[in-house]
C-alpha positions, -999 to 999 in steps of 0.1 A, spaced: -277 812 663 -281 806 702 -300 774 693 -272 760 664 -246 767 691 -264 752 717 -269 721 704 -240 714 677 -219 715 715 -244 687 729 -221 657 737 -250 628 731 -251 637 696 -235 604 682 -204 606 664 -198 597 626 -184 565 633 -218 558 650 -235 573 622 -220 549 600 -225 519 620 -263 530 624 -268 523 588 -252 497 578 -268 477 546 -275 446 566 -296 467 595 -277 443 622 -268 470 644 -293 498 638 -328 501 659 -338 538 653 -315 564 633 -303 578 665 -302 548 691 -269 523 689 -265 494 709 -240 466 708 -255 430 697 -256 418 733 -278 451 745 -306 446 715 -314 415 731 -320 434 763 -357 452 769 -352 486 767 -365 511 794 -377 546 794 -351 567 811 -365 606 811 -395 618 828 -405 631 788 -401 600 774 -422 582 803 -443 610 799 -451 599 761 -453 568 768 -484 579 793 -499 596 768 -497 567 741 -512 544 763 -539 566 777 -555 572 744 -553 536 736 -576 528 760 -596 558 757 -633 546 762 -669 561 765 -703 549 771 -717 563 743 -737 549 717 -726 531 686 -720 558 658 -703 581 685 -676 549 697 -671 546 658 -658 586 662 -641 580 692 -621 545 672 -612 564 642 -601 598 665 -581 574 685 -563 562 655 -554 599 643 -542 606 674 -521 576 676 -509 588 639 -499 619 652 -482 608 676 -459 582 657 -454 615 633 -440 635 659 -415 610 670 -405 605 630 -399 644 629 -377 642 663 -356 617 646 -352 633 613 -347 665 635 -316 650 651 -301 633 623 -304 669 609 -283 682 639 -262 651 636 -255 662 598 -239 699 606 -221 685 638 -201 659 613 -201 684 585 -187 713 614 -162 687 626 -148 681 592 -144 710 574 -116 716 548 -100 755 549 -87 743 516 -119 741 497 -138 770 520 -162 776 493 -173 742 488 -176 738 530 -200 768 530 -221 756 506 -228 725 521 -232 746 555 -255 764 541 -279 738 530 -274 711 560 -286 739 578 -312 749 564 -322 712 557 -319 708 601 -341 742 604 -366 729 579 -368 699 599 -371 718 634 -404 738 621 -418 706 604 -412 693 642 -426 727 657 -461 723 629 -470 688 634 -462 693 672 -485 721 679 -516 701 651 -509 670 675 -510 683 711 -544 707 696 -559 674 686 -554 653 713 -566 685 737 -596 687 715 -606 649 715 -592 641 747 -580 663 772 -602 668 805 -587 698 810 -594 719 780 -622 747 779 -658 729 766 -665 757 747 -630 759 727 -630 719 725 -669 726 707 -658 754 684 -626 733 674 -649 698 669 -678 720 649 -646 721 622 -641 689 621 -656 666 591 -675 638 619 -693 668 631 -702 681 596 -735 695 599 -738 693 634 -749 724 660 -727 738 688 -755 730 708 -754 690 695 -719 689 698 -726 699 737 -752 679 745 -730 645 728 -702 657 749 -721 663 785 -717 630 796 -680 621 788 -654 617 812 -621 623 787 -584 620 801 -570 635 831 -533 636 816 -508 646 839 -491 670 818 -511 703 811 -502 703 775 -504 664 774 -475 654 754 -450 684 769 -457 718 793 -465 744 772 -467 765 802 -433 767 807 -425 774 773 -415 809 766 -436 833 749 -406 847 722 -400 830 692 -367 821 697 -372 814 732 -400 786 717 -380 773 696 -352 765 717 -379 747 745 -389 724 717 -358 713 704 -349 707 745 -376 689 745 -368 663 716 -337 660 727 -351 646 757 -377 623 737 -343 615 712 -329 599 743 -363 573 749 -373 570 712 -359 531 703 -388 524 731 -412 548 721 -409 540 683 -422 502 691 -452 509 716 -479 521 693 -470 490 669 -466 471 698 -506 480 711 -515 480 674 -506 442 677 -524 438 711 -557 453 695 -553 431 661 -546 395 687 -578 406 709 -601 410 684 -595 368 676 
C-alpha cells in the first residue's frame, strides 16, 4: 500500500475539474491526457523541465541518428531496429500516461466518496485500483522489453557477449552464428548514452519488488511532468526524415 499512499498524496496530480477540461469534445484545451495549459500557453514552445525528461529526449534523438558504416543489408537492420526502438519508446510514454490517468482515477474516486452508498464506493475502489496496478506492470513489462532492446541494439556499454546471445534470438539474425554475429558487430561504434540504463538508472533501483516498483512509478512521474514535449519529438523527427528524403 506504501506506493497507493504515496502517490494518491502527490499534489501535481490534476484535479477533476482539470480532468474534465482535459477532455473536452472539441480537444481546444487538451495536448496530452495529463498536461493543461491555458489557450495563451499552447501557443508557447514547450521546454523540458526534469533531468528524466531531458534525459529521454537524449535518448530519442540519439537513436535517430544512429549510423554505421556498414554495408547495405546491415544499414537495412540497423533502419528497421531504429524504428522499433523508436516504437518502444513512444509505447512507454503511452503507458506513463495511461498509468497516471489510472492514479488520477482513484485520487478523484478517493476524494469523492459517498459513506452513504459504502458498498457501491468499494466496488468501484476495488476495480480503479486494480485497473491503475494493471497499468503500472504494463508500464514495468514494456519498460524493461524497451531499455533490453535498445541496450541490445545500441548501447556501447553492454557486454558483447550478452548483446550476441540476445541478437542470435532475434528473427534478422535467423540462421546466423555467434561467431557471425561477432565478426558483423567488431567494427561498430554504437551509443555512448549517458545514462547506464539509457532511458533511466537501473543501478539505483532497488533490488525488492516493492522497492522496484515504487522507483519506476517515481520515475514516470518525473517523465509525466515533460511528456506534452516528449509525446511530439519522435513525430516531429518522423517528419524531418519524411521532408529529407525529397
Amino acid at each position: 500500500m506504501f506506493e497507493l499512499n504515496y502517490f494518491l498524496n502527490r499534489e501535481k496530480i490534476p484535479s477533476k475539474e482539470e480532468l474534465a477540461e482535459a477532455f473536452a469534445s472539441d480537444g481546444s484545451k487538451r495536448t496530452h491526457k495529463g498536461a493543461f495549459f491555458s489557450p495563451e500557453e499552447e501557443t508557447k514552445e514547450k521546454k523540458l523541465e526534469t533531468s528524466w525528461g531531458k534525459n529521454y529526449e537524449e535518448v530519442i534523438n540519439a537513436i535517430f541518428d544512429y549510423q554505421e558504416d556498414v554495408d547495405g543489408e546491415e544499414q537495412k537492420i540497423i533502419e528497421k531496429r531504429k524504428e522499433i526502438a523508436l516504437k518502444f519508446l513512444k509505447k512507454v510514454l503511452e503507458d506513463i500516461d495511461d498509468y497516471i490517468m489510472q492514479i488520477n482515477n482513484l485520487k478523484n474516486l478517493s476524494n469523492n466518496s459517498d459513506s452513504e452508498n459504502i458498498k457501491d464506493y468499494q466496488s468501484d475502489y476495488k476495480i480503479s485500483d486494480e485497473n491503475r496496478r494493471d497499468a503500472h506492470n504494463k508500464l514495468i513489462n514494456d519498460l524493461k522489453i524497451t531499455v533490453r532492446f535498445l541496450n541490445t541494439c545500441f548501447n556501447a556499454n553492454f557486454p558483447d557477449e550478452e548483446r550476441i546471445k540476445i541478437e542470435k534470438g532475434y528473427q534478422d539474425r535467423m540462421g546466423k552464428s555467434e561467431e557471425e554475429i561477432r565478426e558483423i558487430n567488431k567494427d561498430k561504434h554504437f551509443i555512448n548514452f549517458s545514462t547506464p540504463g539509457v532511458v533511466m538508472d537501473f543501478s539505483n533501483m532497488p533490488k525488492d519488488p516493492i522497492g522496484e516498483r515504487n522507483y519506476i512509478a517515481e520515475w514516470a512521474f518525473g517523465i509525466f511532468n515533460d511528456l506534452a514535449v516528449l509525446e511530439k519529438e519522435i513525430p516531429r523527427l518522423e517528419k524531418e526524415k519524411r521532408a529529407s528524403f525529397h
